[in-house]
Steps between C-alpha positions, in 0.01 A plus 500: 500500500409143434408328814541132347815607355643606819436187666573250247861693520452475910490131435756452211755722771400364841832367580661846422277746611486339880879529473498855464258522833570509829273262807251822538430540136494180410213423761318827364528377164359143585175677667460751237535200261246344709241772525475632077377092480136481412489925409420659161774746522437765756659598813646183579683428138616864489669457846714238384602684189600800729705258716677350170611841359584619859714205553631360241830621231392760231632237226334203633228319284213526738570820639521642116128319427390617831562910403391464180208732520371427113274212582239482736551326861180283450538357099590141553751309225226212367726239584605574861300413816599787714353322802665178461848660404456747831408135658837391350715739590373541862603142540823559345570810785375219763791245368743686485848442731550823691840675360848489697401863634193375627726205658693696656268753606339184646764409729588803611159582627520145699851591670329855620293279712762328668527615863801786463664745733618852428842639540641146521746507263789647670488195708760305195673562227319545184610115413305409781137617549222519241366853529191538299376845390658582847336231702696207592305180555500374868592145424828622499513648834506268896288573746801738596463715209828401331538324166535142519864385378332204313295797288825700444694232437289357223404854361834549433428203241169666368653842503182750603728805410462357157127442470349514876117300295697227379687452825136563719354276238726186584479502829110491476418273237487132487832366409574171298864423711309533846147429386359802724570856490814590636393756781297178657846321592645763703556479906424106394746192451531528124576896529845421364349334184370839368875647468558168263208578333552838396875386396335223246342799345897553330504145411172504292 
């Protein structure tokens, strides 16, 4: 295999190969890209190569330079920098946007942390509590224990049976109609400004 040829592809395919990749292999890829910088072949280069043919299609360019086994892992293409291009397309990893998936996956690892209880959800209809991998976040709840009729009332508007994240997502973000997060208005004087809120969501 031709170690200049694989990443002059690496470069020329940057955009596509880090959409084939999930968070944890695109970070493994940026510090294997990182550590075959500044090496004459060896360990290092032949660790990437192993992760490109472990991870990427059989058809795809750099996977099909990376198991060619005809040329030799060290023998350099005389016009390529191999350090400056593995400079290049380390940089290219770092500027990347993460992916929807990783969005998502994102958020949803945000709402976990939002103080939940257990077994809650028999408490309303499925209109009217956010139940989150069977948690339901507290906000929702008085100091009684039972749900707030300003949360069920306006997520009957977000509809959590639909997509409980989105729903746990509104409350808890900064919103542009209130200008604070949702969850901070309620047991306050605007409380009843959140319900209008989540009906402008209909009118955008």
């Amino acid at each position: 295999m031709n170690f200049a040829l694989i990443i002059d592809l690496l470069v020329q395919n940057g955009a596509t190969i880090v959409g084939l990749l999930r968070q944890p292999e695109r970070a493994e890829l940026r510090q294997l890209t990182h550590e075959a910088r500044g090496t004459d072949g060896g360990p290092a280069r032949m660790r990437l190569v192993k992760f490109l043919v472990r991870n990427l299609p059989p058809d795809h360019p750099v996977r099909r330079a990376a198991a060619d086994d005809d040329a030799t892992l060290g023998t350099p293409a005389a016009t390529v920098d191999i350090d400056a291009e593995l400079e290049r397309f380390e940089a290219l990893l770092a500027a990347m946007p993460p992916t929807t998936e990783e969005i998502i996956e994102s958020v949803q690892a945000r709402l976990r942390e939002l103080p939940a209880h257990h077994g809650r959800a028999a408490s309303g209809r499925a209109t009217d509590v956010i139940v989150l991998d069977g948690r339901s976040p507290a906000f929702q709840y008085g100091a009684d224990g039972e749900l707030l009729p300003a949360v069920a009332e306006v997520n009957r508007v977000l509809r959590p049976d639909i997509d409980p994240w989105a729903a746990a997502d509104w409350w808890t973000q900064p919103n542009g109609w209130l200008g604070v997060a949702p969850v901070t208005l309620l047991h306050g004087a605007r409380e009843g400004d959140i319900l209008a809120a989540a009906l402008a969501l209909g009118e955008d």
